[in-house]
C-alpha positions as CSV (number, residue, x, y, z in Angstrom):
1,X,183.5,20.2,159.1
2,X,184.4,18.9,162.4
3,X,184.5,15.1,163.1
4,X,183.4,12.8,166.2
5,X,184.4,10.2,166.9
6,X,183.2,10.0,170.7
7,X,179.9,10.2,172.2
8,X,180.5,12.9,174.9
9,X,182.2,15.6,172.8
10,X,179.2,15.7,170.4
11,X,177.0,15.8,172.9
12,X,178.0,18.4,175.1
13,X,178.4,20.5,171.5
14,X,175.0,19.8,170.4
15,X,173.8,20.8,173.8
16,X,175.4,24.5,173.3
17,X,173.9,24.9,170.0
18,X,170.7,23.7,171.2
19,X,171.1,26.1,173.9
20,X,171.3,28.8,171.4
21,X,168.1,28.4,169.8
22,X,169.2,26.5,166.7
23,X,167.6,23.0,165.3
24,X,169.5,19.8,164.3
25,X,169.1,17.5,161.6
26,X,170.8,14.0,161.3
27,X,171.4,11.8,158.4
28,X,172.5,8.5,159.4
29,X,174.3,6.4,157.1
30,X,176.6,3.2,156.8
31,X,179.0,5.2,155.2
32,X,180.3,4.6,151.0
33,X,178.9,7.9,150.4
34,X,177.2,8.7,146.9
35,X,175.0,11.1,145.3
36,X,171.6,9.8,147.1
37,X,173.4,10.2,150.3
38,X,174.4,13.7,149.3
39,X,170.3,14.5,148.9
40,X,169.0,13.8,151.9
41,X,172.3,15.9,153.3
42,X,171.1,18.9,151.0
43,X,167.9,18.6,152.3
44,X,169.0,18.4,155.9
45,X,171.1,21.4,155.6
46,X,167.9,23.5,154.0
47,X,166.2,22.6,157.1
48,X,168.3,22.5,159.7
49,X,170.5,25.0,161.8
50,X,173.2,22.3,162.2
51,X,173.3,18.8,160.2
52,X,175.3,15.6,161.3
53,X,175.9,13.1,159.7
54,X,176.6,10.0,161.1
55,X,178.7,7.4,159.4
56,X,178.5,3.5,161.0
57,X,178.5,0.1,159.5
58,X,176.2,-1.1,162.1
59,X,177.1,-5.2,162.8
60,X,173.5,-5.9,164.4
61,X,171.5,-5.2,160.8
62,X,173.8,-8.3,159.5
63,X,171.6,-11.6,159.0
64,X,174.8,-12.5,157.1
65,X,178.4,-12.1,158.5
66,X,179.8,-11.9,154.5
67,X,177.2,-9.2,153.9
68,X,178.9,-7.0,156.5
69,X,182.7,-8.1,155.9
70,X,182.1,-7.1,152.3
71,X,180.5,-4.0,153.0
72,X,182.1,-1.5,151.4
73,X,184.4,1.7,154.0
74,X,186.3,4.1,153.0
75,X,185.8,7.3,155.2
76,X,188.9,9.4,153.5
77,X,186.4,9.4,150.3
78,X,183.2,9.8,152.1
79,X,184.7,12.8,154.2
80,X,186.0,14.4,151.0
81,X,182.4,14.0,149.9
82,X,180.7,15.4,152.3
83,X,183.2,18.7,151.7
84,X,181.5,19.6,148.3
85,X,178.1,20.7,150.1
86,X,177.7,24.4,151.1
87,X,177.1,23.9,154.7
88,X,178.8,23.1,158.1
89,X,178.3,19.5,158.8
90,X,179.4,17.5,161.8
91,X,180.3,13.8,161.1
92,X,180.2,11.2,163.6
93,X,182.2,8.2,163.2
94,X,181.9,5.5,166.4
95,X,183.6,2.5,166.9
96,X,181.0,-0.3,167.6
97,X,182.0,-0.2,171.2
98,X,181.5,3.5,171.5
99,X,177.8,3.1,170.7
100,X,176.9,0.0,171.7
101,X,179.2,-0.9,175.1
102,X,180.5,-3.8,175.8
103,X,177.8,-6.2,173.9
104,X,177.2,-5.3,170.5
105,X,173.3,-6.5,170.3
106,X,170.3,-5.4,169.3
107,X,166.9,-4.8,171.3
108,X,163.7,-6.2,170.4
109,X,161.0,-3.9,169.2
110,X,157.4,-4.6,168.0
111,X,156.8,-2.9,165.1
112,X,153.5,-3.6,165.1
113,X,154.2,-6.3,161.7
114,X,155.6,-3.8,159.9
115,X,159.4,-5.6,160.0
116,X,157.8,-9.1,158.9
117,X,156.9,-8.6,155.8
118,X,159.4,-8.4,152.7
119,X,162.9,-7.4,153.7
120,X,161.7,-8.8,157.3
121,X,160.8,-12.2,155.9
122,X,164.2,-12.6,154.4
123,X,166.6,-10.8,156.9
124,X,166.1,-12.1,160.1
125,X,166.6,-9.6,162.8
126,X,167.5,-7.2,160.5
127,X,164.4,-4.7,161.6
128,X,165.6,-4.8,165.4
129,X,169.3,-4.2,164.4
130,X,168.2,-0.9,162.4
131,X,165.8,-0.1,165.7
132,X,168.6,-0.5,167.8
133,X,171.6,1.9,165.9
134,X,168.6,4.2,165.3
135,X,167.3,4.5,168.9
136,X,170.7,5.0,169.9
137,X,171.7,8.0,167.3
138,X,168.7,9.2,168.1
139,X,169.2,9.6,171.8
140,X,172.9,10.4,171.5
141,X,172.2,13.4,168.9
142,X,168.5,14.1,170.2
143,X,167.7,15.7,166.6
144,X,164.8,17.4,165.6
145,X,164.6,16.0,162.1
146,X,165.9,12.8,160.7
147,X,165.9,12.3,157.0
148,X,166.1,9.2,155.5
149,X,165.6,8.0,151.5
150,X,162.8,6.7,150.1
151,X,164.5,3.5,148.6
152,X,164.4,1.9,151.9
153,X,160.6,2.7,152.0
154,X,160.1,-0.3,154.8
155,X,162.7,0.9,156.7
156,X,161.8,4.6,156.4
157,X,157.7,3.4,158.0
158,X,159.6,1.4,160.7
159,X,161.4,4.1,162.0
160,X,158.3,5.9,162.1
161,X,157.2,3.3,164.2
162,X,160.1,3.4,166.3
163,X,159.9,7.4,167.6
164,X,156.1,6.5,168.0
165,X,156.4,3.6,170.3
166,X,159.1,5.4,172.3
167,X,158.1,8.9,172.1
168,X,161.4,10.2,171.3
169,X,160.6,13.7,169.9
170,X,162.3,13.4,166.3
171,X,160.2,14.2,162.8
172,X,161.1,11.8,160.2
173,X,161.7,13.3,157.1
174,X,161.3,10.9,153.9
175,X,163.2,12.0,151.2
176,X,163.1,10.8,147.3
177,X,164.7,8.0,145.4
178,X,167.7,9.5,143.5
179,X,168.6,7.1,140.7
180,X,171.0,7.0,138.3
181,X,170.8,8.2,134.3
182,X,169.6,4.1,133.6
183,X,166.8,4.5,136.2
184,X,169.2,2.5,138.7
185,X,168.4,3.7,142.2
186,X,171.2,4.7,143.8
187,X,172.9,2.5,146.2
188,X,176.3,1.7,148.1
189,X,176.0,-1.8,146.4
190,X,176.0,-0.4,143.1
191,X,179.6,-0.5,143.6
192,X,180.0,-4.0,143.2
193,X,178.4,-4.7,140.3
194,X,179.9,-5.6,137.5
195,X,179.5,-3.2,134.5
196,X,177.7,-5.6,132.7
197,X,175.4,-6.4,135.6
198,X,175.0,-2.6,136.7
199,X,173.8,-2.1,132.5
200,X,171.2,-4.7,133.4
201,X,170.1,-3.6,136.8
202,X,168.1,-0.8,134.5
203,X,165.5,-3.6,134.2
204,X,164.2,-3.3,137.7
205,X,163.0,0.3,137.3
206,X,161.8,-0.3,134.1
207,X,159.7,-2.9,135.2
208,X,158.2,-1.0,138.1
209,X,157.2,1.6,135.8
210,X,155.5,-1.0,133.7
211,X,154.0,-1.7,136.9
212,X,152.5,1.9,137.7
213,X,150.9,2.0,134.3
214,X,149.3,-1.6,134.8
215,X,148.2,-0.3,138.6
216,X,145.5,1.3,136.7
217,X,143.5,-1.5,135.2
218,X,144.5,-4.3,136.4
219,X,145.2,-6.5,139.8
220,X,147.2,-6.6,141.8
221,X,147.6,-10.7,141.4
222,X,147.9,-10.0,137.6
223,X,151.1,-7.7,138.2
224,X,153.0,-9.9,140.4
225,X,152.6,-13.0,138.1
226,X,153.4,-10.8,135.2
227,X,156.3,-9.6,137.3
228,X,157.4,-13.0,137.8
229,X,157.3,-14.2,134.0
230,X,159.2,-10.8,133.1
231,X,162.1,-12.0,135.5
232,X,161.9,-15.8,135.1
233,X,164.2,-15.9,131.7
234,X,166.4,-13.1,132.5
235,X,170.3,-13.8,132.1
236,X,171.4,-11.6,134.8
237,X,169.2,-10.9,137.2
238,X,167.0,-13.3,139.4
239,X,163.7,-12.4,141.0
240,X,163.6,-12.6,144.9
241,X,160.7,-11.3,145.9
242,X,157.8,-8.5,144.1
243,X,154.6,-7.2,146.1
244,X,152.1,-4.5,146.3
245,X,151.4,-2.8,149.7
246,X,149.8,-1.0,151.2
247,X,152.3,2.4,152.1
248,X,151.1,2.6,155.7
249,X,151.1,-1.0,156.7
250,X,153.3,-2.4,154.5
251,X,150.6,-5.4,154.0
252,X,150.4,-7.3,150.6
253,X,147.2,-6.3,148.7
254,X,144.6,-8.7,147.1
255,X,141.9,-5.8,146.4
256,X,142.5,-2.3,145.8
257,X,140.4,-0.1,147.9
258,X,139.6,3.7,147.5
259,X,141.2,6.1,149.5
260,X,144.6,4.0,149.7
261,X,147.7,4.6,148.7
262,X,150.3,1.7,147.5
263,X,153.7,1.1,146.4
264,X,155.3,-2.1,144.5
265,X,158.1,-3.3,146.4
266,X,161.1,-5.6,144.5
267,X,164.2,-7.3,145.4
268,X,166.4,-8.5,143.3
269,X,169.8,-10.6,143.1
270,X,172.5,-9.3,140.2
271,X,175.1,-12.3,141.1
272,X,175.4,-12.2,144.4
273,X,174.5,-8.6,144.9
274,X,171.0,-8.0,146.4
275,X,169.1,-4.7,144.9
276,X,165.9,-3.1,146.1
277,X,163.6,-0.5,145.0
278,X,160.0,0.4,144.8
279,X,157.6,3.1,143.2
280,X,154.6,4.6,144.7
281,X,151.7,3.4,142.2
282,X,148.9,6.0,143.6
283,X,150.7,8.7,145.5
């Protein structure tokens, strides 16, 4: 494993392997490593000469200062992490300054709608701040696959978006959800629930599976207010927002139409701890 922690030395050694012939994946993260991180790193080394991994609490994805202060670092652990898969793996580590320069802000894309529905509606600027770390990586590390998870479906079809509005010559590689034995997906977050919370979290799977079964005969209006009276007693957990999308344009449904595919899309609040996850309802 070797580590980076400036731009110019990882450069000028991904230009020499790249000079050899050989192909590079990246897996950008935020760092607090866990299992679903790991997957998309397994799959990255399976198809890829040389993986790295980047690992950067980005500031500009922050609508909310506490949300980034209490975001959780500990590279020692990630590092050590990274070590248990078979593979040689680069890790870059920048300082906000290294990346970004002097002025740590983020450039505005158009997304073409796709960042101002869901999360987008309730993270302002959060969509341009993920654009922004992205665009950079991507130029920095010029890889020729990128794989990100499936749990962050909206941001997944944004950075789609992203290397077709700016041509960058990256495939984006969508990975599964990996959950946990309750159904939980996996998630740096998970970390700071409580026990009793993270026992309850098990709910919001269990509902969207409910939800693929009821995909089949009923609407999509029925579901979400059927969503909403699931979630409107609950002790623990409190309902932000549940729709059904289409998977390319991320817009809310009314109809169903033939020939689409669409995913239910959830967010929910255990305390003060956001959780999100979805489930594709017709492949």
């Amino acid at each position: 494993m070797q580590i980076f922690r400036e731009k110019e030395p990882l450069i000028q050694a991904i230009q020499k392997i790249k000079s050899e012939g050989k192909s590079v994946g990246l897996v950008p993260t935020m760092g607090a490593l866990h299992e679903g991180h790991l997957s998309l790193v397994s799959n990255a080394l399976k198809d890829s000469d040389q993986v790295v991994v980047s690992i950067f609490v980005n500031p500009t994805q922050f609508n909310n200062p506490e949300d980034l202060e209490k975001y959780p670092r500990n590279l020692e652990k990630d590092l050590d992490l990274l070590k248990t898969e078979p593979g040689d793996i680069w890790v870059f580590t920048p300082t906000a300054n290294e990346l970004y320069g002097e002025q740590v802000l983020s450039e505005s894309f158009d997304f073409e709608g796709l960042e101002s529905v869901m999360e987008g509606k309730f993270r302002n600027g959060h969509f341009d701040g993920v654009g922004t770390v992205v665009k950079r990586l991507f130029e920095i590390i010029t890889p020729d696959k990128a794989f990100f998870g499936e749990k962050d479906f909206q941001q997944l079809q944004i950075v789609r978006k992203l290397t077709e509005k700016t041509g960058l010559p990256v495939e984006i590689v969508g990975c599964p959800i990996l959950r946990e034995d309750s159904g939980l997906a996996r998630s740096s977050r998970n970390e700071r629930l409580s026990s009793q919370n993270r026992k309850e979290a098990a709910f919001i799977y269990e509902t969207l599976k409910e939800v693929e079964k009821l995909f089949g005969t009923e609407s999509a209006d029925y579901i979400s207010k059927w969503v909403e009276n699931r979630f409107k007693d609950h002790p623990y957990l409190e309902l932000e927002y549940f729709e059904i999308a289409d998977s390319k344009t991320l817009k809310k449904i009314t109809e169903k139409e033939k020939g689409n595919n669409y995913r239910a899309f959830i967010a929910v609040y255990a305390d003060e701890i956001r959780l999100i996850d979805n489930i594709a309802l017709n492949n």
